[in-house]
C-alpha positions as CSV (number, residue, x, y, z in Angstrom):
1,X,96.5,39.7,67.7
2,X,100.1,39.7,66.4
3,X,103.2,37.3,67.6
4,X,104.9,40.7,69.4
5,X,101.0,42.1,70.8
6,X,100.5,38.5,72.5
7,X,104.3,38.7,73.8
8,X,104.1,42.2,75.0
9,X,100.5,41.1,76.6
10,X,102.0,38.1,78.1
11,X,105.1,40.1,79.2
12,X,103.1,42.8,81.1
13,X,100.5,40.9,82.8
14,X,104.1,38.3,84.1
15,X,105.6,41.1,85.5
16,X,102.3,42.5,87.3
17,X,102.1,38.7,88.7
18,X,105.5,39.0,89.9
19,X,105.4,42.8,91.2
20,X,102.6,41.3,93.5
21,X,104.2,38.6,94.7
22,X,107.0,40.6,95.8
23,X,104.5,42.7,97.5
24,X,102.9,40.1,99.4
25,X,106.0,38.2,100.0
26,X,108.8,40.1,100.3
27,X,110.1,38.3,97.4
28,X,109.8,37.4,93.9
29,X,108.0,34.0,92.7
30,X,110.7,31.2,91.5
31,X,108.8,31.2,88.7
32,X,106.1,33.0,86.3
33,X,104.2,31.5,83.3
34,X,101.3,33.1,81.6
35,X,99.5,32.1,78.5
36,X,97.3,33.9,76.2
37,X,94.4,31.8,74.4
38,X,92.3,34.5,71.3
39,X,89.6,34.2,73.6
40,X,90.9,37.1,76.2
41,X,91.5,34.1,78.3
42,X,95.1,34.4,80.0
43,X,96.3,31.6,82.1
44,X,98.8,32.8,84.8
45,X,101.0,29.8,87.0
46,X,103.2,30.9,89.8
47,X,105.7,28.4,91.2
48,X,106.6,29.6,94.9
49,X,103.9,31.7,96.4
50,X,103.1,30.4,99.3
51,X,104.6,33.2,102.2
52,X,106.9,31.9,104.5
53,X,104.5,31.9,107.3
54,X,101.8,30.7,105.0
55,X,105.0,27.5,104.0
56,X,105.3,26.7,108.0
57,X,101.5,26.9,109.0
58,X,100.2,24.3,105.7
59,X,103.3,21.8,106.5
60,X,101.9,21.6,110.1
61,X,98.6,21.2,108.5
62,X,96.9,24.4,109.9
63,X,95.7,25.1,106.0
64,X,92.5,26.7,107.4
65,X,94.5,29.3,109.1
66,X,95.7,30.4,105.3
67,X,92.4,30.6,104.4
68,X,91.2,32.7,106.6
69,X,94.7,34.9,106.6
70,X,94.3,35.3,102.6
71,X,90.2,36.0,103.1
72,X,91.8,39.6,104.7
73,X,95.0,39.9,102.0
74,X,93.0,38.9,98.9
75,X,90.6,42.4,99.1
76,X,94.0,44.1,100.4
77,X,95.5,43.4,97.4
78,X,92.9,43.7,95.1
79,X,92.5,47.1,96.0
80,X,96.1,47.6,95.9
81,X,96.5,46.4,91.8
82,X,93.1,46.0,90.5
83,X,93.6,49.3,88.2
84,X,97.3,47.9,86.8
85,X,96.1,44.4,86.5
86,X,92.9,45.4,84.4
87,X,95.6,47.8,82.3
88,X,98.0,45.1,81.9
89,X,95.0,42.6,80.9
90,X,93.2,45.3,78.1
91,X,90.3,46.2,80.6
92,X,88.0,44.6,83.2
93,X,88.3,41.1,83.9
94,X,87.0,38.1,86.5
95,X,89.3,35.7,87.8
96,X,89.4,32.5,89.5
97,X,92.3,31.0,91.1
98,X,93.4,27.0,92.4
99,X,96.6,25.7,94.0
100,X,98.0,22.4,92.7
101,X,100.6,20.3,93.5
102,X,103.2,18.8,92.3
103,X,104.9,15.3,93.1
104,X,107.3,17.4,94.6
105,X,105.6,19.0,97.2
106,X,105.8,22.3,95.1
107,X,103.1,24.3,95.5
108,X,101.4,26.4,92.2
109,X,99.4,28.9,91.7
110,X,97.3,29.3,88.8
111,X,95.1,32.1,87.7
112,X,92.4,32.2,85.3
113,X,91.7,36.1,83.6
114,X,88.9,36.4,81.7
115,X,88.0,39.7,80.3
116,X,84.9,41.2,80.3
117,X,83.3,43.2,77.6
């Protein structure tokens, strides 16, 4: 894969990530990273995902009510952008997802896509 492929790959599956946050959130993520690997392995980290509500209910510790509240958005919006994330990723793909955070407090997200033959 060329320099410009691996950009433009890189550029289109960013701006899925952040058409989806601003789906889900009203508003865009403070900030989108995604790297490619030759292995059809992208690696996608999104600072600022967490809804408001979502910000307010794990800072009063009620994390399992997230849970449960993203067990009914996650198929919502899987439905909603499976088609544009699979043509923005070259085909079909698995992912798996994990928050981390930082020293901060800042919460990540960070996607794995792994496409499938």
């Amino acid at each position: 894969m060329s320099i410009a492929t691996v950009f433009e790959a890189q550029e289109r599956i960013r701006r899925l990530a952040v058409k989806i946050v601003k789906h889900y959130r009203g508003k865009g993520p403070e900030n989108v990273k995604v790297n490619l690997d030759g292995a059809g392995k992208a690696t996608v980290e999104i600072k600022g995902i967490l809804s408001n509500l979502s910000e307010i209910l794990v800072k009063e510790g009620a994390t399992d009510l997230v849970k449960q509240y993203w067990k009914v958005l996650q198929p919502y919006l899987e439905r909603e952008f499976m088609q544009e994330a699979a043509d923005a990723v070259g085909g079909p793909f698995t992912y798996s997802w994990s928050i981390s955070h930082d020293r901060q407090g800042e919460r990540t997200i960070i996607i794995e896509l792994n496409k499938t033959v």
